[in-house]
DSSP file (Angstrom, degrees, kcal/mol; ACC not computed):
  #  RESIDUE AA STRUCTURE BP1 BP2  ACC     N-H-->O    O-->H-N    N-H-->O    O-->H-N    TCO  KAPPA ALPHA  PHI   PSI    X-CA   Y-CA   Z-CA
    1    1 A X              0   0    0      0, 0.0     2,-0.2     0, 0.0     3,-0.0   0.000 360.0 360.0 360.0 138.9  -11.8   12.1    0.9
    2    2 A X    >>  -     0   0    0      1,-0.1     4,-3.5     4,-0.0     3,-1.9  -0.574 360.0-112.3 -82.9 131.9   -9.0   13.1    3.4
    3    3 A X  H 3> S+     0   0    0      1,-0.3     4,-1.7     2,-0.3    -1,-0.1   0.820 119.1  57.4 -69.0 -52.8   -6.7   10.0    4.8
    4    4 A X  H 3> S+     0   0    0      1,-0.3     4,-0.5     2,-0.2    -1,-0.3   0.735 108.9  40.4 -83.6  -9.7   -8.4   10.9    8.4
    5    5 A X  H X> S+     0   0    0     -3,-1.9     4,-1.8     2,-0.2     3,-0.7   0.814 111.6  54.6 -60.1 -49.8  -11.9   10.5    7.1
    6    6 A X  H >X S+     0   0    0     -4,-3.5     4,-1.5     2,-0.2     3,-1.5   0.917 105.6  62.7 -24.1 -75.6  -10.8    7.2    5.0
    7    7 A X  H 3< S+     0   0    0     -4,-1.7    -1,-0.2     1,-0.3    -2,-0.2   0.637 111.7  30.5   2.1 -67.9   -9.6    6.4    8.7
    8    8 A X  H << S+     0   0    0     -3,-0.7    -1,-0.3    -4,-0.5    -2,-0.2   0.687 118.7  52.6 -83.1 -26.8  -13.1    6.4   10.2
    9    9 A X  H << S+     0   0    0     -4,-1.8    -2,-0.2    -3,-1.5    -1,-0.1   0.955 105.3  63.2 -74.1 -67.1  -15.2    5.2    7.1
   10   10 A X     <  -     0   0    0     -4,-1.5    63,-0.1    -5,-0.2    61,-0.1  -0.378  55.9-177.0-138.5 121.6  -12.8    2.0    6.6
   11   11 A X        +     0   0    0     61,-0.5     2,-0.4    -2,-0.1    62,-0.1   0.319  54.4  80.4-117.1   9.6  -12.6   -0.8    9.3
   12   12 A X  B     -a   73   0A   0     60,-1.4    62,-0.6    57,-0.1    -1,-0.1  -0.944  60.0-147.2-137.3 129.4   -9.9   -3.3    7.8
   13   13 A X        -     0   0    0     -2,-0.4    62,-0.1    60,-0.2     2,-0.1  -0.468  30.4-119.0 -70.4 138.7   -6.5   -3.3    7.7
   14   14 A X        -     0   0    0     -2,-0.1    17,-0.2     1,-0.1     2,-0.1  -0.474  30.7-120.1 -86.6 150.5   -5.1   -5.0    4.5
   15   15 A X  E     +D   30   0B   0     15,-0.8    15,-5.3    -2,-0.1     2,-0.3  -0.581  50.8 176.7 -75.5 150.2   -2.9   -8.2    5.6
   16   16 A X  E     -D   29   0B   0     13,-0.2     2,-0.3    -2,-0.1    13,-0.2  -0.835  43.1-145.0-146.5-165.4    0.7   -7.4    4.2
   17   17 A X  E     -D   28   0B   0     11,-1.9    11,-1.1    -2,-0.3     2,-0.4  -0.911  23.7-170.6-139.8 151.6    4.0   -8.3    3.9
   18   18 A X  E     +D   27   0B   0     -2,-0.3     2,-0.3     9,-0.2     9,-0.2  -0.985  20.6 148.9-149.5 134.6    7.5   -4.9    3.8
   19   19 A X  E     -D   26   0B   0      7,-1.8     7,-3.0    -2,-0.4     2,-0.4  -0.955  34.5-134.8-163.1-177.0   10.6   -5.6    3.1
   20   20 A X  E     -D   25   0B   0     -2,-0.3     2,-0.3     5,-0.2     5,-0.2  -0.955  18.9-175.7-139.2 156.6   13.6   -3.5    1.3
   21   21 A X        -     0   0    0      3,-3.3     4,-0.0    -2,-0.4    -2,-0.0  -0.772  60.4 -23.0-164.3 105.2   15.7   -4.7   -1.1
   22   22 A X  S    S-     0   0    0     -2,-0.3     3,-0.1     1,-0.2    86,-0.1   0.959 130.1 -45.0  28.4  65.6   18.7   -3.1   -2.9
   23   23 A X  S    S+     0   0    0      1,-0.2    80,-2.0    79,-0.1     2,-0.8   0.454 120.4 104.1  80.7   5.7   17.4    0.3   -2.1
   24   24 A X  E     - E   0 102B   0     78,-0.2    -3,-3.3    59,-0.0     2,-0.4  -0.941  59.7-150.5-121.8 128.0   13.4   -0.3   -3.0
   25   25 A X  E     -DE  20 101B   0     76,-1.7    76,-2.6    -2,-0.8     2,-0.4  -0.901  19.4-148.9 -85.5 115.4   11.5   -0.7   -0.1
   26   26 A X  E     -D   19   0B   0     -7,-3.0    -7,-1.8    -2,-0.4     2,-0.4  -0.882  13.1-164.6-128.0 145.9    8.3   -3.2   -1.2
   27   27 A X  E     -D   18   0B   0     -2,-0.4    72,-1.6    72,-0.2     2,-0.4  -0.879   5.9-173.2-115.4 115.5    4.5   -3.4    0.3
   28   28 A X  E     -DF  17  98B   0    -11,-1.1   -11,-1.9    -2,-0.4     2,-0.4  -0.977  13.1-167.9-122.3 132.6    2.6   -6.5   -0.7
   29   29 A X  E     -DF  16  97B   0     68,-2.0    68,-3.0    -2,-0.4     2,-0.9  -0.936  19.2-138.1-125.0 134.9   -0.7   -6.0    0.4
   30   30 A X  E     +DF  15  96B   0    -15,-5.3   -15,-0.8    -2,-0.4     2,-0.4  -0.806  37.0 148.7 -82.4  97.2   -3.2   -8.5    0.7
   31   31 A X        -     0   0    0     -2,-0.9     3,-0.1    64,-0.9   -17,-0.1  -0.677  15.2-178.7-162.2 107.9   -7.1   -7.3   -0.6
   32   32 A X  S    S+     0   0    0     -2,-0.4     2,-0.1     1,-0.2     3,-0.1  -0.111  72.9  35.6 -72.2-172.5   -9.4   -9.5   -2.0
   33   33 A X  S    S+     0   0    0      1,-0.1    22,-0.8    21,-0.1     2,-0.6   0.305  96.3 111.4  73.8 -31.8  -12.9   -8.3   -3.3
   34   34 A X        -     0   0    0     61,-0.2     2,-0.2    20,-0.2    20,-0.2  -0.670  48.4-173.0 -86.6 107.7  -10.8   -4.8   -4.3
   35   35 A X        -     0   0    0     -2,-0.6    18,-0.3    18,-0.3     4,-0.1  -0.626  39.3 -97.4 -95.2-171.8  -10.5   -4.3   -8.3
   36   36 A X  S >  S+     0   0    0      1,-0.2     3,-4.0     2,-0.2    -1,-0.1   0.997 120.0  57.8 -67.2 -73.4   -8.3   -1.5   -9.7
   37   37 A X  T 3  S+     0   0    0      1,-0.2    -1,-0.2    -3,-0.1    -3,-0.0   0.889 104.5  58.8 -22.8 -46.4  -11.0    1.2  -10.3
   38   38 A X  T 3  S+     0   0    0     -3,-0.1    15,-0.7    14,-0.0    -1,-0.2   0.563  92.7  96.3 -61.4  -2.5  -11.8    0.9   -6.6
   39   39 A X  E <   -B   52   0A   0     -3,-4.0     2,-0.4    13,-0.2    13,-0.2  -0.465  48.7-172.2-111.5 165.1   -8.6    1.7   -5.5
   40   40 A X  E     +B   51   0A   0     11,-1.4    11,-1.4    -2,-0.2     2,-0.2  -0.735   8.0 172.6-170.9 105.1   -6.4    4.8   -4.2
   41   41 A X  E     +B   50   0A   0     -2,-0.4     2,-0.3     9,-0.3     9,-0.2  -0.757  28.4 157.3 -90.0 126.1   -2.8    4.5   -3.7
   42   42 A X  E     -B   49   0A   0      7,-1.1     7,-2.3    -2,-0.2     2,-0.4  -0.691  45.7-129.8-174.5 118.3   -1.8    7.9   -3.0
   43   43 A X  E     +B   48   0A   0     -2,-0.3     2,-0.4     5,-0.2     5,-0.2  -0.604  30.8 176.6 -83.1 125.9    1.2   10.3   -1.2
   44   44 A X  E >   -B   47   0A   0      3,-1.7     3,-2.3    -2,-0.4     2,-0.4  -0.946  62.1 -43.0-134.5 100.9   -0.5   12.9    1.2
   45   45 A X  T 3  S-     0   0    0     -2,-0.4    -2,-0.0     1,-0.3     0, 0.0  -0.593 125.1 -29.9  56.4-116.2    2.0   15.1    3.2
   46   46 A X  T 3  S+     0   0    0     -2,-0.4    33,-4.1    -3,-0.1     2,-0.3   0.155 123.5  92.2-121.3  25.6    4.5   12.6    4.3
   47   47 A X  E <   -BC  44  78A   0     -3,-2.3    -3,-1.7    31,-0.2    31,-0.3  -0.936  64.6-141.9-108.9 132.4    2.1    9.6    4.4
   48   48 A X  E     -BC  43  77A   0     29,-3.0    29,-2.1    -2,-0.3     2,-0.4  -0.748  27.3-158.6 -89.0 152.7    1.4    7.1    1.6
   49   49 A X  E     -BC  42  76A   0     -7,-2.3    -7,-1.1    -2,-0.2     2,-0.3  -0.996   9.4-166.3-131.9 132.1   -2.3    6.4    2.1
   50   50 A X  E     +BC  41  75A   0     25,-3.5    25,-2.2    -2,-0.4     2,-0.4  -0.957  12.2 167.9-108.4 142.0   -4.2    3.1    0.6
   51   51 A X  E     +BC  40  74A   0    -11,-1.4   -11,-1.4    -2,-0.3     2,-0.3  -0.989   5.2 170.5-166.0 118.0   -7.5    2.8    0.4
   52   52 A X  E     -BC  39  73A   0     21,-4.4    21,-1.3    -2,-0.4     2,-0.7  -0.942  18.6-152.6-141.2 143.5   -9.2    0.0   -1.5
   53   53 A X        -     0   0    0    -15,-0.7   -18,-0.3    -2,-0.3     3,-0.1  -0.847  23.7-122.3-137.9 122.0  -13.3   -0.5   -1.2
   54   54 A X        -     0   0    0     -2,-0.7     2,-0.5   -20,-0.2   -20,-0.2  -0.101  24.1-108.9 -38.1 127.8  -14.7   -4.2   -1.8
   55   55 A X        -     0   0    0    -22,-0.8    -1,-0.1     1,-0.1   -21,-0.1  -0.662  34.6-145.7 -84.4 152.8  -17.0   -4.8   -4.2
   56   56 A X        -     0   0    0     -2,-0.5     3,-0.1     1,-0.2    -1,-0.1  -0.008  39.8 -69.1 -91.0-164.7  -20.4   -5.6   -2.4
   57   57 A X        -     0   0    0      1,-0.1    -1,-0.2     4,-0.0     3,-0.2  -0.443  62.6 -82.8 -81.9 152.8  -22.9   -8.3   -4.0
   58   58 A X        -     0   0    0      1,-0.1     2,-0.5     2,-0.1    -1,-0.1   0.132  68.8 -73.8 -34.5 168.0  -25.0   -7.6   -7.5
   59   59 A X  S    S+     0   0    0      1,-0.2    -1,-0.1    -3,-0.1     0, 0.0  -0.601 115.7  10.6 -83.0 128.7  -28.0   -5.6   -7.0
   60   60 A X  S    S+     0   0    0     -2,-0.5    -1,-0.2     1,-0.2    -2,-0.1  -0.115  96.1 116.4  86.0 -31.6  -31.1   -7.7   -5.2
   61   61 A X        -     0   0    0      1,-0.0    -1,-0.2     2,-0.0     2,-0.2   0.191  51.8-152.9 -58.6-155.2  -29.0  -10.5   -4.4
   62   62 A X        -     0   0    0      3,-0.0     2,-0.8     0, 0.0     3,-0.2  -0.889  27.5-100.9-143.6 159.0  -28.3  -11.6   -0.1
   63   63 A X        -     0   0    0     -2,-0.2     3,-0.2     1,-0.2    -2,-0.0  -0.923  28.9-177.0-102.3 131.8  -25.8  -13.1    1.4
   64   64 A X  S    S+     0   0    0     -2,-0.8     2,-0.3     1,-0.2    -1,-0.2   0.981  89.7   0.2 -70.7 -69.0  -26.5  -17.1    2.3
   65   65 A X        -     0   0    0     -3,-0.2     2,-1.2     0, 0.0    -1,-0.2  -0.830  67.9-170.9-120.3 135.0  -23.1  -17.2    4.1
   66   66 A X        +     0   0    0     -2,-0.3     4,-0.1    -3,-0.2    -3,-0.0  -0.772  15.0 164.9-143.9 101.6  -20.4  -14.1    4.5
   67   67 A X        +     0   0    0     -2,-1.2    -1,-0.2     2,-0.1     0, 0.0   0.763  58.7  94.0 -97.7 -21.4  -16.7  -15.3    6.1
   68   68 A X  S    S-     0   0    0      1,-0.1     2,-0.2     0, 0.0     0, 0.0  -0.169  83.3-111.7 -62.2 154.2  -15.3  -11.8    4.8
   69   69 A X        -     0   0    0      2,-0.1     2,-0.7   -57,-0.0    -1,-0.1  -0.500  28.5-115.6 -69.2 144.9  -15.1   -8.7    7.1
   70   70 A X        +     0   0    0     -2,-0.2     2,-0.2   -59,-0.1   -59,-0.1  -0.918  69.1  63.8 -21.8  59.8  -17.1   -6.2    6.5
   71   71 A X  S    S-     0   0    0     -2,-0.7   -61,-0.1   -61,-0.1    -2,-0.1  -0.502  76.9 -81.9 146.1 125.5  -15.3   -2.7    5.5
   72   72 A X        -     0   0    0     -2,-0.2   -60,-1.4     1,-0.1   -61,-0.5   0.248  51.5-121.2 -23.7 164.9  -13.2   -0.9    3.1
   73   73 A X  E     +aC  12  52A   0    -21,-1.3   -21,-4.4   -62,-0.1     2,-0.3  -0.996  33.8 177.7-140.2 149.9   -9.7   -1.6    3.7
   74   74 A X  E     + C   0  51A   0    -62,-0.6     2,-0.3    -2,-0.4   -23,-0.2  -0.993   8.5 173.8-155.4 137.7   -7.0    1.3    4.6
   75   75 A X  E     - C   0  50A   0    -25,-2.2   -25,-3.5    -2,-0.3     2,-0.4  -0.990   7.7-172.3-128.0 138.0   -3.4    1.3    5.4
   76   76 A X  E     - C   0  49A   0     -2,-0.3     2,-0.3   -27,-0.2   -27,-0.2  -0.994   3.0-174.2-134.8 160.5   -1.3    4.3    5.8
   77   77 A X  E     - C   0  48A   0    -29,-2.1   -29,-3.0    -2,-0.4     2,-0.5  -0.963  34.0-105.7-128.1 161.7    2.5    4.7    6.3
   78   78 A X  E     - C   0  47A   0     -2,-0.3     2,-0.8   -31,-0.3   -31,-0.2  -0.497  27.0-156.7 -94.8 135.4    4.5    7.0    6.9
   79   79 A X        -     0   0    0    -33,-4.1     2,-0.4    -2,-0.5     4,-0.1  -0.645  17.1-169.3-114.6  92.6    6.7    8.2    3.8
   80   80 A X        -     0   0    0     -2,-0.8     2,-1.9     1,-0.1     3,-0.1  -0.713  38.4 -95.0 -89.5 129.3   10.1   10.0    4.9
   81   81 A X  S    S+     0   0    0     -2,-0.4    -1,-0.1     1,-0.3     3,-0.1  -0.031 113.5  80.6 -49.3  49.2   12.6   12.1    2.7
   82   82 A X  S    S+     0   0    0     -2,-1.9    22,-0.7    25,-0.0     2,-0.6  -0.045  86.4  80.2-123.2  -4.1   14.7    9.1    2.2
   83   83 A X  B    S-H  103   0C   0     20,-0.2     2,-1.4    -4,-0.1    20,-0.2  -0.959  81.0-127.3-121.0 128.3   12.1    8.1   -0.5
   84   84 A X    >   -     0   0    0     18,-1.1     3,-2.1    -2,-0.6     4,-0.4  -0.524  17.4-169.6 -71.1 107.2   11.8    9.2   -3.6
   85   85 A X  G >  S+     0   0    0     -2,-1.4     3,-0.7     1,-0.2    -1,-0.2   0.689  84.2  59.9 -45.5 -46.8    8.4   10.3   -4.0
   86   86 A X  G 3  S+     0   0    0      1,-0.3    -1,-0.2    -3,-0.0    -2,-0.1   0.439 110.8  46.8-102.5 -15.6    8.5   10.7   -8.1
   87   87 A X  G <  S+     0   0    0     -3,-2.1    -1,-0.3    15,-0.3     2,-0.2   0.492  75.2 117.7-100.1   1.8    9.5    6.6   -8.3
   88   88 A X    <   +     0   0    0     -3,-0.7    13,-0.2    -4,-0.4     2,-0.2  -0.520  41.7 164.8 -85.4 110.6    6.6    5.2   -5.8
   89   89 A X        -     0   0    0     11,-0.6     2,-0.2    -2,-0.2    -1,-0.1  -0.575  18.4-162.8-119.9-162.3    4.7    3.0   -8.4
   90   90 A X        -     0   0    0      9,-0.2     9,-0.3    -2,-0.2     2,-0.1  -0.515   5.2-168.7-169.6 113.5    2.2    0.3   -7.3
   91   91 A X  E     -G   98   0B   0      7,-1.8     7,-0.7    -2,-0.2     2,-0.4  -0.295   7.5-154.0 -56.8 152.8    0.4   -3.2   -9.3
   92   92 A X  E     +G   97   0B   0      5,-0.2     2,-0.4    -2,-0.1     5,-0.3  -0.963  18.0 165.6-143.4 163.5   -2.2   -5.2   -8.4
   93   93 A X  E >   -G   96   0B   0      3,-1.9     3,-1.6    -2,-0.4    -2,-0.0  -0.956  64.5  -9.4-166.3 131.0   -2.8   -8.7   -9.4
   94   94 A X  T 3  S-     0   0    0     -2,-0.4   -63,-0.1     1,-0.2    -1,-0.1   0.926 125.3 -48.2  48.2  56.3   -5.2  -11.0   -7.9
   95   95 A X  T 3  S+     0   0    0    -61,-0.2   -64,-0.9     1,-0.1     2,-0.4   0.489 116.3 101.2  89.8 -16.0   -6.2   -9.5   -5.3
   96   96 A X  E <   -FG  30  93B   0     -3,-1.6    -3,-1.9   -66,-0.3     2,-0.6  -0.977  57.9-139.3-160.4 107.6   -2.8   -8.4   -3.9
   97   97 A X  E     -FG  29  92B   0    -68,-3.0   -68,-2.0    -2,-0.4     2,-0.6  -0.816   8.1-159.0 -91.1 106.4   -1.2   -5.0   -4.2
   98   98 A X  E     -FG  28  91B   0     -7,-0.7    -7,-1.8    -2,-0.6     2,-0.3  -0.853  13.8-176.7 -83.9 103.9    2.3   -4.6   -4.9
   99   99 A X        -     0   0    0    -72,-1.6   -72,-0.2    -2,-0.6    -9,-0.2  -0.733   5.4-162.8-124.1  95.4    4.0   -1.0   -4.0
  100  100 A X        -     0   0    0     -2,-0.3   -11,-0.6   -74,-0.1     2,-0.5  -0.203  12.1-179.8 -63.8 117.5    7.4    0.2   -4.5
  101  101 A X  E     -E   25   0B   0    -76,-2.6   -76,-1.7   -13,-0.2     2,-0.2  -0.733  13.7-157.6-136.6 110.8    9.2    2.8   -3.1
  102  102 A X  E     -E   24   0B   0     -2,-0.5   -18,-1.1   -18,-0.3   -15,-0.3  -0.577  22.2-121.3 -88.4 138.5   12.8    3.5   -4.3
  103  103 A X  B     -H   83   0C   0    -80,-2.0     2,-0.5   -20,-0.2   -20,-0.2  -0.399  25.1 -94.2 -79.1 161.1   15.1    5.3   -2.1
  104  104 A X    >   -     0   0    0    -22,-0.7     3,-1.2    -2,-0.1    -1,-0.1  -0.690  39.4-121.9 -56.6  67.1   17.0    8.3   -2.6
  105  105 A X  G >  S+     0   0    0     -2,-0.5     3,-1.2     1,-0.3    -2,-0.1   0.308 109.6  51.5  -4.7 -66.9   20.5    7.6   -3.8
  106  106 A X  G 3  S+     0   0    0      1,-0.3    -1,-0.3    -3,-0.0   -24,-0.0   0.504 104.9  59.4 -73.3  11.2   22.2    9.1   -1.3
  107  107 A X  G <  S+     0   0    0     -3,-1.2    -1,-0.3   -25,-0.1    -2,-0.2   0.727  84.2  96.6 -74.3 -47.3   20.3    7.2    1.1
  108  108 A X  S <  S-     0   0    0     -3,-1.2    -4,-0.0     1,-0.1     0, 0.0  -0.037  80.0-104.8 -67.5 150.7   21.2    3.8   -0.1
  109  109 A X        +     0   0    0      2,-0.0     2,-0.2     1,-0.0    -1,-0.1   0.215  42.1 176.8 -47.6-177.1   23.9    1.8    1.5
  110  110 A X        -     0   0    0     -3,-0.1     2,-0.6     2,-0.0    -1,-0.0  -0.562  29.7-103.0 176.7 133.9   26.8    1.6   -0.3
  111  111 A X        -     0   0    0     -2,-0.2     2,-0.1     1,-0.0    -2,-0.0  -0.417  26.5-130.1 -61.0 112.9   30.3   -0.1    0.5
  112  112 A X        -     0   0    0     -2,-0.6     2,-0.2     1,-0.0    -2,-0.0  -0.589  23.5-126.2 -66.0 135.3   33.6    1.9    1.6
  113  113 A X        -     0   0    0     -2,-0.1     2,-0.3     1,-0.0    -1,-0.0  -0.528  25.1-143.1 -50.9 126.7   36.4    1.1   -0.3
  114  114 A X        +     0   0    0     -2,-0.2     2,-0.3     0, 0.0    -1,-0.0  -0.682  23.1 178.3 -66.9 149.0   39.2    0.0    2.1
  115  115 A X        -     0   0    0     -2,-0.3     2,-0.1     0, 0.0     0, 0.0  -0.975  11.1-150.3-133.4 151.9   42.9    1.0    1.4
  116  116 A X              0   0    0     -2,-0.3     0, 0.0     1,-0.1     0, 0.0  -0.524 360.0 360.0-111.7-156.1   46.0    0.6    3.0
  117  117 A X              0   0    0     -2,-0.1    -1,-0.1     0, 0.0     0, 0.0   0.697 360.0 360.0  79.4 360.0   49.3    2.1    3.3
């Protein structure tokens, strides 16, 4: 399915957390109800697109009580040549999706040597 149908299908955003850190930029994304088989982590043009779909209850049961949202959950960002595309890996554990994305060497900071003299 194409990121902008995902889009329209999928009505919750996952809660997360970004931060970067000695040149890997890292995604922890919050979605319960999602196991691995459900899931699609995936670079599309220049966007990474996630897409994760809850499993719903056994077959026949009901729900008594339902505090969860409703809806597949989809995030995308936008993924710009400063990342290396070929390192982008991604875990999940509990519930909670971890996704890396290491910059480009010559992207990373890197300290100038001072001299004098």
């Amino acid at each position: 399915m194409a990121a902008k149908e995902l889009e329209k299908a999928a009505t919750v955003r996952p809660v997360g957390t970004i931060w970067e850190e000695n040149g890997v930029v890292h995604l922890r994304l919050e979605m319960p109800g999602v196991e691995k088989k459900d899931l699609d982590v995936r670079v599309e043009d220049d966007q990474l697109v996630i897409h994760g779909r809850r499993t719903e209850l056994p077959e026949g049961a009901r729900h008594v009580v339902r505090e969860r949202r409703r809806g597949d959950y989809y995030q995308v960002y936008t993924v710009d040549d400063s990342v290396d595309r070929d390192k982008i890996a991604a875990n999940l554990d509990n519930g909670v999706l971890y996704v890396t994305l290491h910059l480009k060497e010559a992207v990373k900071p890197r300290r100038i040597e001072i001299k004098t003299g």
